[in-house]
Backbone as CSV, one residue per row, in Angstrom:
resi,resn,N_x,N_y,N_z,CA_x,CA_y,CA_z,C_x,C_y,C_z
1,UNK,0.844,-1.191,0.000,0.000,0.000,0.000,0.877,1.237,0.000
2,UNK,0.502,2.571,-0.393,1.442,3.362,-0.618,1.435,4.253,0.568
3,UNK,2.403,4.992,0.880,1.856,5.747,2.229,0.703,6.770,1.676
4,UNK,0.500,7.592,0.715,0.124,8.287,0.859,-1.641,7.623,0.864
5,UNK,-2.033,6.691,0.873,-3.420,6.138,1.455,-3.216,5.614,2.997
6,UNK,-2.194,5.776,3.158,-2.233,5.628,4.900,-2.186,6.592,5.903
7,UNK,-1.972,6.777,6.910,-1.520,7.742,8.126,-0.369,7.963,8.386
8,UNK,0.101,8.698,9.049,1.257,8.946,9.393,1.580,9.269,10.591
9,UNK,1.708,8.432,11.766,1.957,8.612,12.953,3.322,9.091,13.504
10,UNK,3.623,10.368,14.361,5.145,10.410,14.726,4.924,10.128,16.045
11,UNK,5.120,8.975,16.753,5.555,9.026,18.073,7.243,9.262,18.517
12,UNK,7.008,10.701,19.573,8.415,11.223,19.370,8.940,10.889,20.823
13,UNK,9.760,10.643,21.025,9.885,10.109,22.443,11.025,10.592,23.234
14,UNK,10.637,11.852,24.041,12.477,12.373,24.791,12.469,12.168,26.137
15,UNK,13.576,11.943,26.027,14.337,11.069,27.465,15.333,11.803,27.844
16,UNK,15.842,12.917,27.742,16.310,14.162,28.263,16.553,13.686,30.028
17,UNK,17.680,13.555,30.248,17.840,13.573,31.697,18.278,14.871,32.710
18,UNK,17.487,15.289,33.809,17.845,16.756,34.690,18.945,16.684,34.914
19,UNK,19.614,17.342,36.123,20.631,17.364,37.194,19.987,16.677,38.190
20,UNK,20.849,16.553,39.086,20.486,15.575,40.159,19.522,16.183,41.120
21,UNK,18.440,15.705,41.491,17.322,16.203,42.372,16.450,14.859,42.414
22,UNK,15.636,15.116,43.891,14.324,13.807,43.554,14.835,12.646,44.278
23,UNK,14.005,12.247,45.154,13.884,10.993,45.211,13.578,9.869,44.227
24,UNK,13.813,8.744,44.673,13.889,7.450,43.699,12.287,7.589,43.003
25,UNK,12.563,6.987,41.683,10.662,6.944,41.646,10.298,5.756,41.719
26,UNK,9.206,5.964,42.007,8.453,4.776,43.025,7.474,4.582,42.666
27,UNK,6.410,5.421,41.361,5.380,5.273,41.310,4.906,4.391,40.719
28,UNK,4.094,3.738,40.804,3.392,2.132,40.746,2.625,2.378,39.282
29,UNK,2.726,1.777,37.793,2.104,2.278,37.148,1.085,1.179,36.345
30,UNK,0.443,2.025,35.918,-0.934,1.106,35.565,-0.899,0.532,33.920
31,UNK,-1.034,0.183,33.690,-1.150,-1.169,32.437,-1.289,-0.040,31.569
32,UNK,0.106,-0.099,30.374,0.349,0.771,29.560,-0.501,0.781,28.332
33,UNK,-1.044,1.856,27.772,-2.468,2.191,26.866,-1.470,2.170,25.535
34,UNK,-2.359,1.509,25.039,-2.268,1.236,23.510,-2.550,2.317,22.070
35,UNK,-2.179,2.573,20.842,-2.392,3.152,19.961,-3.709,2.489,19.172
36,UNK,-4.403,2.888,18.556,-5.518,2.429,17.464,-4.794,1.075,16.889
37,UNK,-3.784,1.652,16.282,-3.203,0.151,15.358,-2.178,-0.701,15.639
38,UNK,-2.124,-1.721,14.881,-0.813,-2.713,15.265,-0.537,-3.694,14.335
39,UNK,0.355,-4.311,14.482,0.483,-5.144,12.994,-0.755,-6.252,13.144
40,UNK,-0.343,-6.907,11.800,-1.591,-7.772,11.912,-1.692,-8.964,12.787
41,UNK,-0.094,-9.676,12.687,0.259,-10.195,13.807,1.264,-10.107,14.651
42,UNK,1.387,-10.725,15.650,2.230,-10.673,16.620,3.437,-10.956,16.365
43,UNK,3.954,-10.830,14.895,5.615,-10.548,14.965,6.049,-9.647,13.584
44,UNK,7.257,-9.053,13.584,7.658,-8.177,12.590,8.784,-8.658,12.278
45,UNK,9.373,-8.524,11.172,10.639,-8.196,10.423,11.725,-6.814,10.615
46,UNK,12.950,-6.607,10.909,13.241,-5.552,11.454,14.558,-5.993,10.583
47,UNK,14.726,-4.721,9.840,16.527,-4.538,9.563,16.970,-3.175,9.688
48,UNK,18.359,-3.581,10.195,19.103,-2.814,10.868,20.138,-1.564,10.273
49,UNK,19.788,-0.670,9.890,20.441,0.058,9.286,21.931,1.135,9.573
50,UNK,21.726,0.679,10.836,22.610,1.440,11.977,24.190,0.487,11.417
51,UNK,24.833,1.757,11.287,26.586,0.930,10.860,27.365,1.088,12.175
52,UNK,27.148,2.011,13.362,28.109,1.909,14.629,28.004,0.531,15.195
53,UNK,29.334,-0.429,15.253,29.038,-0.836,16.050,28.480,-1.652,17.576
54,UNK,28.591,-0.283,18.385,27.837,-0.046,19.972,26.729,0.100,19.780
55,UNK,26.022,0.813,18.726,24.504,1.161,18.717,23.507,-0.214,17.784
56,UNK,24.572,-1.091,17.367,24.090,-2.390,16.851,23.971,-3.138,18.190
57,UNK,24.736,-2.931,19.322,24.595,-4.181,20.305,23.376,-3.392,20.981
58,UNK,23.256,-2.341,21.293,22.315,-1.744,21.789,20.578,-2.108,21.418
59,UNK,20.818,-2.140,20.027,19.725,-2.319,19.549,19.405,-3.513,19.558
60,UNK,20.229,-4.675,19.469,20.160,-6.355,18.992,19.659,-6.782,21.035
61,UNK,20.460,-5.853,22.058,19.881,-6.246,23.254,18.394,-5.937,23.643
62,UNK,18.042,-4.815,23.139,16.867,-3.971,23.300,15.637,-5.411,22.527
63,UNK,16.043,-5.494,21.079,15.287,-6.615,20.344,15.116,-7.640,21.483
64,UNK,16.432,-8.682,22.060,16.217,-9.865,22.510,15.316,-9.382,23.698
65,UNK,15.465,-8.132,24.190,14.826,-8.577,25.854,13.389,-8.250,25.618
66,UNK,13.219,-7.625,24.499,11.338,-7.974,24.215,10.803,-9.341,23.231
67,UNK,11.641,-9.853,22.629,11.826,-10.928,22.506,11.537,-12.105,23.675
68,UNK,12.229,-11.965,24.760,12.346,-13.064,25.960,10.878,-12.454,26.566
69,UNK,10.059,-11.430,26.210,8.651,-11.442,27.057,7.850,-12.348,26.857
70,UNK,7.842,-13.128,25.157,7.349,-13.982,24.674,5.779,-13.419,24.182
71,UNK,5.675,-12.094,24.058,4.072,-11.308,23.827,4.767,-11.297,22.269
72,UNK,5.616,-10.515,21.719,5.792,-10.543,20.176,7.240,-10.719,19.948
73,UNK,7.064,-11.456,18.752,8.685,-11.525,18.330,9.019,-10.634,16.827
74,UNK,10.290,-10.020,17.106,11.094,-9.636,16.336,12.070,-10.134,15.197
75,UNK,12.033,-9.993,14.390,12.708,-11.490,13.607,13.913,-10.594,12.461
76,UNK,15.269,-10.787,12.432,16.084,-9.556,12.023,16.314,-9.948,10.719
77,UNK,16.453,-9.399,9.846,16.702,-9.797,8.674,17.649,-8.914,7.692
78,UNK,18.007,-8.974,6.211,18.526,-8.168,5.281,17.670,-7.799,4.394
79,UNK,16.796,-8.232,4.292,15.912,-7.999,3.304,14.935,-6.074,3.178
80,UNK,15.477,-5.660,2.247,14.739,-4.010,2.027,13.573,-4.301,2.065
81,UNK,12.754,-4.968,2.175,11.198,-4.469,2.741,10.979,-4.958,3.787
82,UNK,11.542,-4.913,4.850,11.485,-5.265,5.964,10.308,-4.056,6.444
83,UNK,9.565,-4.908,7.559,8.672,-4.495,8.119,8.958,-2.798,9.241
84,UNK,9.810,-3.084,10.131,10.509,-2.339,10.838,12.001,-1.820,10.208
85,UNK,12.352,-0.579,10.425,13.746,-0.258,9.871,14.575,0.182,11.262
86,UNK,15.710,0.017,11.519,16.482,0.852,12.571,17.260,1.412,12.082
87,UNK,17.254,2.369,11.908,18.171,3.061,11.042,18.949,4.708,11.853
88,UNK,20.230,5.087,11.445,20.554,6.498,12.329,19.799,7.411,12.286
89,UNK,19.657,8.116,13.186,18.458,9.428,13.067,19.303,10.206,12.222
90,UNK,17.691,10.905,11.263,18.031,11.678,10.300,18.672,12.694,10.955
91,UNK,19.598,14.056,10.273,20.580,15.390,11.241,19.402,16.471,11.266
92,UNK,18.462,16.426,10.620,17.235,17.461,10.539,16.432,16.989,11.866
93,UNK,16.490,15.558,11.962,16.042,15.215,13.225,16.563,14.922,15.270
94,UNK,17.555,15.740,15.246,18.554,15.368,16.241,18.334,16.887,17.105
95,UNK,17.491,16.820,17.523,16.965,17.743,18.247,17.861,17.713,19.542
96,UNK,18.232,18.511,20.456,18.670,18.592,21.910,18.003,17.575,22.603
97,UNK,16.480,17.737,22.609,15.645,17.343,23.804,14.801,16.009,23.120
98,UNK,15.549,15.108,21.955,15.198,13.799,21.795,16.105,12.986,21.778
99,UNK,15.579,12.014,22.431,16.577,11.237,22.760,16.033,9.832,21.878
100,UNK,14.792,9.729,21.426,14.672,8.483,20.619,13.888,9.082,19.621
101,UNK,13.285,8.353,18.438,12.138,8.673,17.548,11.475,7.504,16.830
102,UNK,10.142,7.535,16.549,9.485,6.458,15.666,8.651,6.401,15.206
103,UNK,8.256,6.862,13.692,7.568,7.103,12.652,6.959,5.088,12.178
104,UNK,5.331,5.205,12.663,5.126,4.613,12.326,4.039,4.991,11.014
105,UNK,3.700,4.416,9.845,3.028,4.176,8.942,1.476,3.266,9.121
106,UNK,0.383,3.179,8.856,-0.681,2.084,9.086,-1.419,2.836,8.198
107,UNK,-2.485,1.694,7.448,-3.836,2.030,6.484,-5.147,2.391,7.283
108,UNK,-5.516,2.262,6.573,-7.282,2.303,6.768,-8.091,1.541,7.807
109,UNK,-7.083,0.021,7.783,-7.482,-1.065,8.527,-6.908,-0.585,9.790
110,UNK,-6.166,0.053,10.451,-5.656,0.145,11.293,-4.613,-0.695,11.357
111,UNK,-4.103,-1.169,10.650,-3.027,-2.294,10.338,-1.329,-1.717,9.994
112,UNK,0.017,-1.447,10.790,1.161,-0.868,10.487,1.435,-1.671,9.273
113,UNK,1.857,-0.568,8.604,2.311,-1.275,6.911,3.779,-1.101,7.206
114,UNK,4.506,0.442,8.005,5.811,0.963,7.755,6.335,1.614,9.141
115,UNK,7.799,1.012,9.538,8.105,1.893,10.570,9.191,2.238,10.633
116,UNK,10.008,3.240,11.256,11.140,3.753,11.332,11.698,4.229,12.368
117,UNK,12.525,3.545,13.239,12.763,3.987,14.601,14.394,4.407,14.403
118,UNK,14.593,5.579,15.521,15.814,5.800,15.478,16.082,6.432,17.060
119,UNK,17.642,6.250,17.194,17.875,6.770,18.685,18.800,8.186,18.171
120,UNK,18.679,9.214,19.302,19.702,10.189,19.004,20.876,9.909,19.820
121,UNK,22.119,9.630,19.018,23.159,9.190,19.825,23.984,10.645,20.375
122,UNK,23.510,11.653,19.622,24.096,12.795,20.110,23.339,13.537,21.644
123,UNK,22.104,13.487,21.809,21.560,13.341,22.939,22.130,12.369,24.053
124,UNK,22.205,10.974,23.717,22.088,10.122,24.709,23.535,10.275,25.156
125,UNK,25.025,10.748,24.577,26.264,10.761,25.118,26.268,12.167,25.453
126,UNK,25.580,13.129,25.289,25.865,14.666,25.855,24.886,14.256,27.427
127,UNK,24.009,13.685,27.312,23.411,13.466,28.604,24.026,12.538,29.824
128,UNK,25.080,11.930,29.009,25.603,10.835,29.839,24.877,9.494,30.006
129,UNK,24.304,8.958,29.291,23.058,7.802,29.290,24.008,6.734,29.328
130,UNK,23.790,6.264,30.211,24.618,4.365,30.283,24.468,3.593,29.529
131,UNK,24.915,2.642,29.404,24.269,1.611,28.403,23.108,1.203,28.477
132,UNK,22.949,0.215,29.825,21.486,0.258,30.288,20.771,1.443,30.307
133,UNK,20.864,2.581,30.053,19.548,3.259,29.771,19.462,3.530,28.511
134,UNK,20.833,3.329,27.640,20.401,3.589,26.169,19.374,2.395,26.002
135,UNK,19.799,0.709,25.993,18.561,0.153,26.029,17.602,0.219,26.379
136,UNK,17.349,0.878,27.491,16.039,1.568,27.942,14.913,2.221,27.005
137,UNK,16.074,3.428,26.188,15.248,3.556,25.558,15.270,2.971,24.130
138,UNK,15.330,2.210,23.504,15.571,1.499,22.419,14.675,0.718,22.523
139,UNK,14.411,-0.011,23.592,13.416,-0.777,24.230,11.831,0.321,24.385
140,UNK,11.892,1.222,24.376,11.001,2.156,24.304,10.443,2.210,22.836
141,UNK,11.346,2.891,22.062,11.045,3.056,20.501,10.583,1.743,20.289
142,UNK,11.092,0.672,20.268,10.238,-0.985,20.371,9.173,-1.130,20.421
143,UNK,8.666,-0.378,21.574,7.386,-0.649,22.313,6.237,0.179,21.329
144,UNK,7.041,1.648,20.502,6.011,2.271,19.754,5.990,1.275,18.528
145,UNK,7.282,0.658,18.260,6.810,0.119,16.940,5.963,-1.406,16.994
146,UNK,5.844,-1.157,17.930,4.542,-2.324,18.273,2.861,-2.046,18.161
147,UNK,3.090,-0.568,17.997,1.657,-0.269,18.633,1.369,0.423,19.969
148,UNK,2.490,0.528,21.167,2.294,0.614,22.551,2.258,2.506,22.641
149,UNK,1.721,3.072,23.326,1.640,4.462,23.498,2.482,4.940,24.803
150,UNK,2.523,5.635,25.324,2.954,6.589,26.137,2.241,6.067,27.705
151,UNK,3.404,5.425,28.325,2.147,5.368,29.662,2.802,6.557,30.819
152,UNK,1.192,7.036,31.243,1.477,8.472,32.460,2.511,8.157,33.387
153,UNK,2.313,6.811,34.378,3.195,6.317,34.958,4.341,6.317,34.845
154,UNK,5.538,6.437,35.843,6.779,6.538,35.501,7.553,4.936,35.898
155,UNK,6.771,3.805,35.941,7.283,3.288,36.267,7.010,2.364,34.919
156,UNK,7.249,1.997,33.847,6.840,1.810,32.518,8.396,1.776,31.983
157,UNK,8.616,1.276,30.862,9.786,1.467,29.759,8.732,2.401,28.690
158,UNK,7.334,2.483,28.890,6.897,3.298,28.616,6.179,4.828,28.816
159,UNK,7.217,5.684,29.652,7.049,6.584,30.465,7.776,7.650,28.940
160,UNK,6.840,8.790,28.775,7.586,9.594,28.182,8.659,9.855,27.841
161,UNK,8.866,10.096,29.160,10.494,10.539,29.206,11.616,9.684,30.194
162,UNK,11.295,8.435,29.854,11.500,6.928,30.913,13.514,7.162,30.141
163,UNK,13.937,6.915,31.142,15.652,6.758,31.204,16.117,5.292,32.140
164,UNK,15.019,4.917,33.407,15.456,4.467,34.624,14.811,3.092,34.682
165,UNK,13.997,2.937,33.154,13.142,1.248,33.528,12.956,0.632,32.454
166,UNK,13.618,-0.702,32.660,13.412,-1.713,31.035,12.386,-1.896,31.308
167,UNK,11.622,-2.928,30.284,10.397,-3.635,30.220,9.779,-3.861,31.263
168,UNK,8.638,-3.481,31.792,7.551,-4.162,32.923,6.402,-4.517,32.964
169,UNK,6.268,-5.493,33.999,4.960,-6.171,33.617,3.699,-5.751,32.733
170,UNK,3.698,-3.994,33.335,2.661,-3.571,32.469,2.729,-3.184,30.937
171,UNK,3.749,-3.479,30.587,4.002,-3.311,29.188,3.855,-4.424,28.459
172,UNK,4.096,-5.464,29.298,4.156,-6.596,28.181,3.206,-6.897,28.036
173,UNK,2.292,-6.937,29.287,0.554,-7.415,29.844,0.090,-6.585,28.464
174,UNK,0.391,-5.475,28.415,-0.349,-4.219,26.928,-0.323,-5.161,25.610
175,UNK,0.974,-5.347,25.764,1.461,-6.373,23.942,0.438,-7.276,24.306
176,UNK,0.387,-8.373,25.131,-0.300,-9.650,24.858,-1.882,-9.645,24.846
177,UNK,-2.402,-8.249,26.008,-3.501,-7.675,25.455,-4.123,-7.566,24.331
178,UNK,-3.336,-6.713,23.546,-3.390,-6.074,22.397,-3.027,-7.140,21.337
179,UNK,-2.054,-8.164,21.300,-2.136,-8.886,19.989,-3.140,-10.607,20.210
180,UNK,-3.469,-10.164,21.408,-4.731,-11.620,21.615,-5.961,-11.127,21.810
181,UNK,-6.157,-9.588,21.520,-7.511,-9.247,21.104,-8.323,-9.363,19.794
182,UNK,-9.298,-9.629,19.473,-10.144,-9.330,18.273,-9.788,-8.135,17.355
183,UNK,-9.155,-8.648,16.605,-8.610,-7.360,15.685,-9.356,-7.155,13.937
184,UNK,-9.751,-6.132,13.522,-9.792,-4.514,14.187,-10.786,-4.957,15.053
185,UNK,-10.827,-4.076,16.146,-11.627,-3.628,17.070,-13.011,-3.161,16.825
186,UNK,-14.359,-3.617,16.950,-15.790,-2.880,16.799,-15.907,-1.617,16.966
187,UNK,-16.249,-0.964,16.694,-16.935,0.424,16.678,-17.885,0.463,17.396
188,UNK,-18.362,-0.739,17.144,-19.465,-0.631,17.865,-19.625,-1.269,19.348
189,UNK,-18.343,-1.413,19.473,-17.997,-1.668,21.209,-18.596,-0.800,21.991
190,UNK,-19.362,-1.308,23.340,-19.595,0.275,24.312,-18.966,0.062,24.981
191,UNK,-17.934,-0.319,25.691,-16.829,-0.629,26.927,-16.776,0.726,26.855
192,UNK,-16.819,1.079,28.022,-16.136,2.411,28.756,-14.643,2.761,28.680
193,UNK,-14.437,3.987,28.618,-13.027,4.151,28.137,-12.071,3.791,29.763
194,UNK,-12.868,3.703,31.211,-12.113,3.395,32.306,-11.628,2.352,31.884
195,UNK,-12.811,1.100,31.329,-12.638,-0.475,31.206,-11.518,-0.826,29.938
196,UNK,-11.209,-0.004,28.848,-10.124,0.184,27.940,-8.923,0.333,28.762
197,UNK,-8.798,1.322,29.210,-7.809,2.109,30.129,-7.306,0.882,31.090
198,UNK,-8.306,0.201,32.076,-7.726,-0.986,32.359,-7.011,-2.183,31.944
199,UNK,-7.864,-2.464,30.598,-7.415,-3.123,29.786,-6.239,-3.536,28.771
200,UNK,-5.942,-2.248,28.953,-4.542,-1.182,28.074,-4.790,-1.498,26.916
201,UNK,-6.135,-1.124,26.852,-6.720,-1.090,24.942,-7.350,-0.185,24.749
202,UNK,-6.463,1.202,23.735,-7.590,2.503,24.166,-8.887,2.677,22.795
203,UNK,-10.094,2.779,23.463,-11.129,2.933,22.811,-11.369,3.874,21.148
204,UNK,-11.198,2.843,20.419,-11.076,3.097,19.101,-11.673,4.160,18.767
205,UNK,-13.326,4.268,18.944,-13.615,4.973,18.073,-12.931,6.806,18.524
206,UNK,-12.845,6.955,19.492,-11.778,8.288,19.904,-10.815,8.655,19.032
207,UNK,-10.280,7.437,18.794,-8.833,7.750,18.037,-9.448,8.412,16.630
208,UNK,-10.632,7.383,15.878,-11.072,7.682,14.518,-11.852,8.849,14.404
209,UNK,-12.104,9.770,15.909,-12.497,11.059,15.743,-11.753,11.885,15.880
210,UNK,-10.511,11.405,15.988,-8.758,12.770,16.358,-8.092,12.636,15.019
211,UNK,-8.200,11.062,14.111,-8.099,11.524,13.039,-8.333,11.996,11.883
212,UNK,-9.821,12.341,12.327,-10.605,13.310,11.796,-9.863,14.202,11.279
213,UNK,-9.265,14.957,12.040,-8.435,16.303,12.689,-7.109,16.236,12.483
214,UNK,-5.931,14.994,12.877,-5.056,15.177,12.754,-4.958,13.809,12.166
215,UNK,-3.477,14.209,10.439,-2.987,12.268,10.480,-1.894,12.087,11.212
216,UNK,-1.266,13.459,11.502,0.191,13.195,11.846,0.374,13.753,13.051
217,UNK,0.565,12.865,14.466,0.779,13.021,15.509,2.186,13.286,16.188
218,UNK,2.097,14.492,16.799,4.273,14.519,17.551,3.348,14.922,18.957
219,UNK,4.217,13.982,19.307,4.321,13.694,20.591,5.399,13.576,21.381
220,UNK,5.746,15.505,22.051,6.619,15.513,22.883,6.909,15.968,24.077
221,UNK,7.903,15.945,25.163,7.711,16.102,26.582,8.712,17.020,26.930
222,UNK,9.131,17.495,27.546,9.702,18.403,28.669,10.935,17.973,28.970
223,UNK,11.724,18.226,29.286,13.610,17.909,30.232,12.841,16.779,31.600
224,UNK,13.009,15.931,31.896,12.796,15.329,33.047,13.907,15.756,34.132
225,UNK,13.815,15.831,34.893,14.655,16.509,36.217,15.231,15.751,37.157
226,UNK,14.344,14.455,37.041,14.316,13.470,38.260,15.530,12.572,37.916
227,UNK,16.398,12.296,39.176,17.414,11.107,39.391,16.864,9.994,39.729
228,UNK,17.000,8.893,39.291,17.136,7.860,39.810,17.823,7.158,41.091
């Protein structure tokens, strides 16, 4: 399908770390909410476009440890139409205050046709990001090219501006949610958006009235302040 009959989603994702302040975070977070779409099934094709490399092991660890959740698998390949791309962030795209990015693609069906994730390596070494938190967030961009959204909670690999947490329960609970549900989703569902929200499946027809309005979503956050 071509993009231009599809959408164009930017989930933008910064992980910007403060100065030191804050207690540990602690907050307990609730079962991470889902995007409208997702592939059709529960695994993708991903090639690797990234030539550093440190940012190849980064990425190949980030793959296996959502891999070992056993909710979706990743499967790496050479092949140019690969489903997923990892590729270096574009220099138009290397903003100060991003630290990851991921342009996903999906049709009509709600179904991802195209995705493109990238980390900013110029962010993540001016910030001082460890290894384990570069996987952190790599493991993040993952989670969008799955389908997974932004969870409020800071205790998530899906926290906005998450630096301090791999994969957790409530993330994976989201994937296996989300790819052992009835797909596409009814319209004509009445579940309450609390009972979605619990579910970490957010209520479709919402989304198909925002993209009414918008195809192309950026989604971005603030400097986080907080130490670990």
């Amino acid at each position: 399908m071509f993009i231009s009959a599809g959408k164009l989603l930017l989930c933008l994702f910064v992980g910007l770390v403060g100065l030191a302040c804050g207690a540990a975070i602690t907050a307990q977070a609730e079962i991470t909410p889902v995007k409208p779409y997702r592939f059709a099934t529960d695994e993708a094709t991903v090639r690797m476009t990234v030539t550093s490399p440190y940012y190849q092991q980064i990425w190949r660890q980030a793959l296996t440890n959502w891999n070992h959740e056993h909710v979706f698998q990743f499967r790496l390949t050479t092949a140019a139409q690969a489903q997923i791309t990892i590729a270096p962030m574009p220099l138009n795209e290397r903003k100060a205050s991003i630290a990851g990015l991921t342009y996903v693609t999906y049709n009509n069906d709600d179904l991802i046709t195209k995705v493109d994730t990238y980390l900013n390596s110029t962010t993540l070494k001016t910030y001082k990001y460890t290894h384990q938190q570069r996987i952190d967030v790599a493991e993040h961009e993952l989670g969008h090219t799955m389908g997974l959204a932004h969870n409020p909670q800071m205790k998530s690999v899906m926290y906005f501006a998450n630096r301090y947490y791999s994969i957790q329960k409530v993330d994976e609970e989201a994937v296996n949610l989300d790819y052992r549900a009835q797909f596409p989703r009814s319209v004509t569902d009445t579940k309450s958006a609390e009972t979605y929200a619990q579910d970490g499946v957010q209520q479709r027809p919402l989304f198909n009235q925002l993209n009414k309005l918008v195809k192309r979503d950026r989604e971005t956050t603030a400097i986080s302040w907080r130490k670990n």
